[in-house]
N, C-alpha and C positions, 0 to 999 in steps of 0.2 A: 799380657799376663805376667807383668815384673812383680818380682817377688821381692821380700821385704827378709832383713839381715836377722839374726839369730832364730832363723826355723829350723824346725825338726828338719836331718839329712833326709829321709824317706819322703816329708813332703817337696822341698824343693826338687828333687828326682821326678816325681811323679809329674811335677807343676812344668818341670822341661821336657819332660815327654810331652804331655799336651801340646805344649807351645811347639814342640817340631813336629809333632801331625798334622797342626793348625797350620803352620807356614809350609809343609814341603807341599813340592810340585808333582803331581795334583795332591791338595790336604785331605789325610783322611780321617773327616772327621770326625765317622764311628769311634777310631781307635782316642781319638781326640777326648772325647765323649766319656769313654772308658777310663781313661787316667782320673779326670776331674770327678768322677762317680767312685772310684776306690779310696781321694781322697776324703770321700765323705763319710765311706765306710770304715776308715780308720779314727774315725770320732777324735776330731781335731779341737782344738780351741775354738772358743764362740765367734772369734774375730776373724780367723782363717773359713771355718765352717760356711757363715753369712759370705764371704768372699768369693767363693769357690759357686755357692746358689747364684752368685750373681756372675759369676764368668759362664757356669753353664745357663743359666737363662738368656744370657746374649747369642751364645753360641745355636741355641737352640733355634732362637728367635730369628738368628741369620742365616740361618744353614737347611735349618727343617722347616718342614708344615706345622709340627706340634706348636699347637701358639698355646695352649693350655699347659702343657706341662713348662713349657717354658715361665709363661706366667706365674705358675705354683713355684717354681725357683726364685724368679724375681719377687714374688711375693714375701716367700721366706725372708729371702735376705734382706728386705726391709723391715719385716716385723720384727728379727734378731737386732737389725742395728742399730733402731728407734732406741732402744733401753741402752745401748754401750756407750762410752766415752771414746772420745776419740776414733769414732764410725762413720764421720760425716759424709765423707767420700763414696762409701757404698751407701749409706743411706740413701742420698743425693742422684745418683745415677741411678739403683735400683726404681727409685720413685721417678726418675726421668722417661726413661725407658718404658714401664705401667702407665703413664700417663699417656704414652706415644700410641700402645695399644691401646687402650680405656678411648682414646680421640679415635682411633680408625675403626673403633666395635661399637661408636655411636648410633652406628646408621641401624642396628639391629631393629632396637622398636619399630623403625621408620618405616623397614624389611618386611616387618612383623616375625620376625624373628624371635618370638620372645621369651622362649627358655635362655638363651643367651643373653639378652635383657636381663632376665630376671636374674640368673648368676650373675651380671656385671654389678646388680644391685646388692645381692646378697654380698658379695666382697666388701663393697662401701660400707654396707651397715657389721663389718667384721674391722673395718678401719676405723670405724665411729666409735665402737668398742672399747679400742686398745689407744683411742685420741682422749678418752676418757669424756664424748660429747653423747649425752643421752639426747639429747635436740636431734641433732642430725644421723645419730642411727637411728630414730622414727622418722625420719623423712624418707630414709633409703627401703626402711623397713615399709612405709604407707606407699611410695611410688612401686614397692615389689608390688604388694597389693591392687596398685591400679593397674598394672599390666596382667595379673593374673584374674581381673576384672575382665580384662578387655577378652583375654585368651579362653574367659567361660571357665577357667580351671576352679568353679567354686568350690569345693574342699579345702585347695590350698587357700583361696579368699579368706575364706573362716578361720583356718587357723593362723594365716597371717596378718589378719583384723582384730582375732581375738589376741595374739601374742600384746600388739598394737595398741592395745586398750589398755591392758594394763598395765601395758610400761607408761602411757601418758598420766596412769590415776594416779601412778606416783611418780611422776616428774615432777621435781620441784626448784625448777629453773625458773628465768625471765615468765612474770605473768601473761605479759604479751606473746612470748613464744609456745606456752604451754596453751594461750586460747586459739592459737594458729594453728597449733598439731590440731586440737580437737575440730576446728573446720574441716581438715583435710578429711579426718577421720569420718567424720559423718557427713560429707559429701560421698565418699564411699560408699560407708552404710546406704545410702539413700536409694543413691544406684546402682546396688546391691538390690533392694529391695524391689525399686522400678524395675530392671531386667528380668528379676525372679515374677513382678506382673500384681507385684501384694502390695497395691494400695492403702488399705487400708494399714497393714503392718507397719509400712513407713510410717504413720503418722508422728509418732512421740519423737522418731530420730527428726525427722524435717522443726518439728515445735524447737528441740534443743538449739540445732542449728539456727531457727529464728532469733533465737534469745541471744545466743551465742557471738552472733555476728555485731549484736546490739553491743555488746560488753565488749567486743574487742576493737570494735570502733570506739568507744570512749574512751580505752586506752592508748587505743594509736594518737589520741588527743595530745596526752601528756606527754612531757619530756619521758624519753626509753632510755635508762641507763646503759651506760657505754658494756658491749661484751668481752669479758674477758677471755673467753676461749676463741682463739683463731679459728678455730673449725666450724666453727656456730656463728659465721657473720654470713650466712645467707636465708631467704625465707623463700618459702615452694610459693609464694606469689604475694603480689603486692595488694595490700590491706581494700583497696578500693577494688582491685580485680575480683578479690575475695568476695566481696559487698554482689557482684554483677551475677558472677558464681550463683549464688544463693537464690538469689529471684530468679536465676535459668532454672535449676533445680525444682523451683514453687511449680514454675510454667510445668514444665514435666509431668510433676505429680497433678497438680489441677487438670491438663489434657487427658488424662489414665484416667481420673476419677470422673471427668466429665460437667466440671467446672470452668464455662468458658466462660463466663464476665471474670473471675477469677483470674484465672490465665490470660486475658487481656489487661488483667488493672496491674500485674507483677510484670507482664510485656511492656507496657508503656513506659514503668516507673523505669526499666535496666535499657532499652533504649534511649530515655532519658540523659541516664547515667552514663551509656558508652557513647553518647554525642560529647557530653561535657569532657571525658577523659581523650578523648581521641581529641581534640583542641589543645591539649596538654602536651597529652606523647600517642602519636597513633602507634600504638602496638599491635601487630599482626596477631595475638591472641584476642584483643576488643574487635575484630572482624569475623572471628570464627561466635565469639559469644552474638553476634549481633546476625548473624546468618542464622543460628540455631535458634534463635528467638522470632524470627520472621516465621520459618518451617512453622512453628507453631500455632504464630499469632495466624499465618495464612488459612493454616489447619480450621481454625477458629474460625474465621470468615466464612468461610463456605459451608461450615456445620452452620452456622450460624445465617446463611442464606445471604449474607454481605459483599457479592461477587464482584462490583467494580472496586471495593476496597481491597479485596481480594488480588485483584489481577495488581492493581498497584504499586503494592509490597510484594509480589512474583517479583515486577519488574525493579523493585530496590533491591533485591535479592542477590538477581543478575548483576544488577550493578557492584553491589560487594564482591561477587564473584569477579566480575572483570579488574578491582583492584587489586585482588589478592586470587592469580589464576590459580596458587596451588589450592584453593578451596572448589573449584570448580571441579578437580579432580576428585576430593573428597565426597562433594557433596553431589556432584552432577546429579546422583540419581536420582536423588531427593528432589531437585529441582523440576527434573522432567515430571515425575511422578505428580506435583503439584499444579503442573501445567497440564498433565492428562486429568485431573479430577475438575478441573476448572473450565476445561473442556468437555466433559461430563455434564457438569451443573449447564452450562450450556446448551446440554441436548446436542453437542457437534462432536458424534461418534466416532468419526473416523481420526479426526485431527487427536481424540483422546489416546487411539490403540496404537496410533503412530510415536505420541509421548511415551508409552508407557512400554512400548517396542525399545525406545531407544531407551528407559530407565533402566531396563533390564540388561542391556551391552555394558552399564558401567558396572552391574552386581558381580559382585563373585564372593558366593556368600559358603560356607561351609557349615553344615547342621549337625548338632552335633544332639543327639538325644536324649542322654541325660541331661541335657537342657534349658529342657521347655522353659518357658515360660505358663505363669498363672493366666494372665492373661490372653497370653496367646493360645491355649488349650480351650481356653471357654471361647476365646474366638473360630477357634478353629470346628467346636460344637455346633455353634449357630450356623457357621457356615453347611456344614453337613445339613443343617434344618434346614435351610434354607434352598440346598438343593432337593433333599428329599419333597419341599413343599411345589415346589414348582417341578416335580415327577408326581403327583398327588400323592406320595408316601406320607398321608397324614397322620399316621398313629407314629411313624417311624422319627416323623418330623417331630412331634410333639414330645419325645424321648430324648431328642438330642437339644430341644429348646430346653428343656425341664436341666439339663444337665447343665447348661448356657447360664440358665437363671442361679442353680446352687451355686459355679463358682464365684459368677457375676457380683451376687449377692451378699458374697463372703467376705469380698476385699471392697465392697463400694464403687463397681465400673458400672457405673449411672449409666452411661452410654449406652453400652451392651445390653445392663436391664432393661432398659425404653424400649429398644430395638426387639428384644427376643418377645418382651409382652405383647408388643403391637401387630407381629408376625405370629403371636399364639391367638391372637385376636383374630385374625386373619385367618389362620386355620378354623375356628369356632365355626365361622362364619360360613365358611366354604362349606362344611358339615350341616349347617344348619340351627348349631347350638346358639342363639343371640345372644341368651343370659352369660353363657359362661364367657361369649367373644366382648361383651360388655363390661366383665370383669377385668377382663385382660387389655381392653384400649382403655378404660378410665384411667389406671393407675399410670400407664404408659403415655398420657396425653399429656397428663400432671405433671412425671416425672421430666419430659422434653421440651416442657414450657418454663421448669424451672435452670436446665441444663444452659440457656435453651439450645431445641436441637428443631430446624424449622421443618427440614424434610421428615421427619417423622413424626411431625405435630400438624403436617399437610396428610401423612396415612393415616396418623390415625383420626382424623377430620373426614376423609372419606368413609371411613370404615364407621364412624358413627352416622354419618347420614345414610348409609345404607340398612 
């Protein structure tokens, strides 16, 4: 803590106080703590002031648990120095030292940690600020947004999407960086939308993003003028990852809506694309795209009655898993899961409850009520229909179908509709009503031939021959 020649007498007094509670045997350095806090309160020069943020942020940061106010000092004293002449020194360390914490408060997301997360981010997008990069306080600003995705906080999503939006409509930086933000942006939105279960609502954001991706691949063509702000020489993902991104996303929405040729023709093409890129540079993000795209396309298989192609890609699955085992831990459950449904389709019962025994050891799922999802509410209808129907609660049933059908209906989950019709059909039937069970399997035979969906274009084949 050496101090520098022509200072006030009061400060260097205080400033050797510190420095002998910091050094005697044992130091104590509450009273430590106290000196360097008086001199703040004596409203020093700006160059002593930032000085002193940055002796108590170390001292804090070595002494105590407080890493947050510690950081609020170190923070200071960088954003004071940034603007002074002749500051480099505390600049330079204060920023040394934040970066030391910023590396060991990594692992938060990782944690799930993610209010901590999201403040590490919210700092960034305050340094982006005052770096003068509107680029990169939207990156800091849309990666808050993905973790308050992830954490379900949908209110802050909103308003952190919407902030989001309109600082991009008027960014008027790099073309290419401003078509980049808007991917990130409405990948968000999308799944946004997907999580919330409203199919159909995504639609126009998924259309932009189509379009979108078109145009910034034509510009990733041309020569990219060189960047002049330091701060702005990074992109939240490479222009071809981007490209893979997007057709995951289709697959998604197509599996909700219940577009399986669909969601195998945008599977195919992004497998495609992460074989050619993984010949390049295997990057452990082209293995997690390429697992989440199998879950699907498998999904698809087995709706779709295709079970040796099926079991196939399980087994390519596995094998992404065994190159990259921390996905195994990610996604194990998903895997089991997909091996009990295939064991299902096989009619081999037991081998199923045993998969799906073991998907359930990897869950650990927290529910949180405000929520639901759209989708999953109408699913959760049908399912009630579906018990009440196998209790013969038919009027009961046919109440919680009807419900199944309106949200079904609402957002375009084809799937759900086939399914709740042909099970309304079913009830008819059981009652004795043919006309109205006739009403409820045609549209539903229609609707899963064109989906298609074969187990329920096999009920409702029985249900019209009877």
């Amino acid at each position: 803590m050496a101090s520098t020649p022509n200072l006030e007498p009061w400060y260097v007094s205080l400033l050797g106080l510190a420095e002998n509670f910091r050094t005697s045997n044992p130091p104590n350095i509450r009273l430590c703590i106290h000196c360097l806090q008086a001199i703040l309160t004596c409203k020093p020069v700006p160059r002593i002031e930032a000085r002193t943020h940055l002796q108590l942020g170390n001292i804090l940061l070595t002494h105590t648990k407080n890493i947050d106010l510690a950081r609020s000092h170190l923070e200071k004293a960088w954003s004071m120095s940034v603007s002074m002449q002749s500051a480099d020194d505390i600049k330079f360390e204060a920023a040394s030292v934040l970066g030391q914490i910023f590396e060991k408060q990594q692992i938060h997301a990782a944690e799930k940690d993610y209010n901590s997360a999201c403040h590490l981010l919210g700092v960034g997008a305050e340094f982006a600020a005052t770096a003068r990069s509107d680029y990169s306080r939207l990156l800091f600003l849309l990666s808050k947004g993905m973790l308050l995705l992830i954490d379900k906080k949908m209110e802050e999503v909103h308003k952190t999407l919407s902030q989001a939006g309109t600082l991009i409509e008027s960014y008027n930086g790099q073309p290419v960086q401003k078509e980049s933000l808007k991917v990130f942006f409405l990948i968000l939105q999308v799944c946004h939308y997907l999580m919330a279960g409203q199919v159909k609502s995504v639609k126009p954001a998924l259309k932009n993003l189509q379009q979108i991706i078109q145009t910034i691949t034509q510009l990733h063509t041309d020569e990219e003028p060189a960047i002049s702000n330091p701060v702005e020489s990074f992109h939240w993902l490479p222009i071809e990852h981007m490209c893979v991104l997007v057709y995951l996303v289709t697959v998604m929405h197509s599996m909700q809506a219940g577009y399986m040729d669909k969601a195998q023709k945008y599977t195919d093409k992004a497998l495609m694309q992460i074989e050619k890129l993984k010949m390049l540079d295997a990057h452990p993000l082209l293995s997690t795209f390429q697992l989440m795209l199998l879950e699907h396309i498998i999904m698809c298989r087995l709706i779709m009655g295709n079970k040796t192609l099926a079991i196939q890609e399980i087994f390519q699955a596995c094998q992404v898993c065994q190159q990259q085992p921390r996905l195994f831990t990610t996604h194990g459950a998903q895997v089991h899961t997909l091996l009990g449904l295939y064991a299902m389709s096989m009619n081999c019962m037991e081998a199923a409850e045993a998969q799906f025994k073991t998907a359930v050891k990897f869950i650990y799922v927290q529910i949180d009520k405000k929520n639901y999802s759209h989708s999953l509410k109408a699913s959760a209808y049908y399912v009630q229909g579906l018990q009440s129907f196998f209790a013969a609660r038919y009027n009961e049933a046919k109440r919680y179908l009807r419900e199944t059908l309106k949200m079904a209906n609402a957002e375009d989950l084809n799937r759900l509709t086939s399914c709740s019709l042909v099970l309304l059909g079913h009830i008819f039937l059981s009652l004795g009503n043919n006309s109205e069970a006739l009403n409820m399997v045609t549209p539903a035979m229609q609707l899963a031939g064109k989906i298609p969906d074969v187990h329920v274009q096999l009920w409702a084949s029985s249900l019209l021959k009877e």
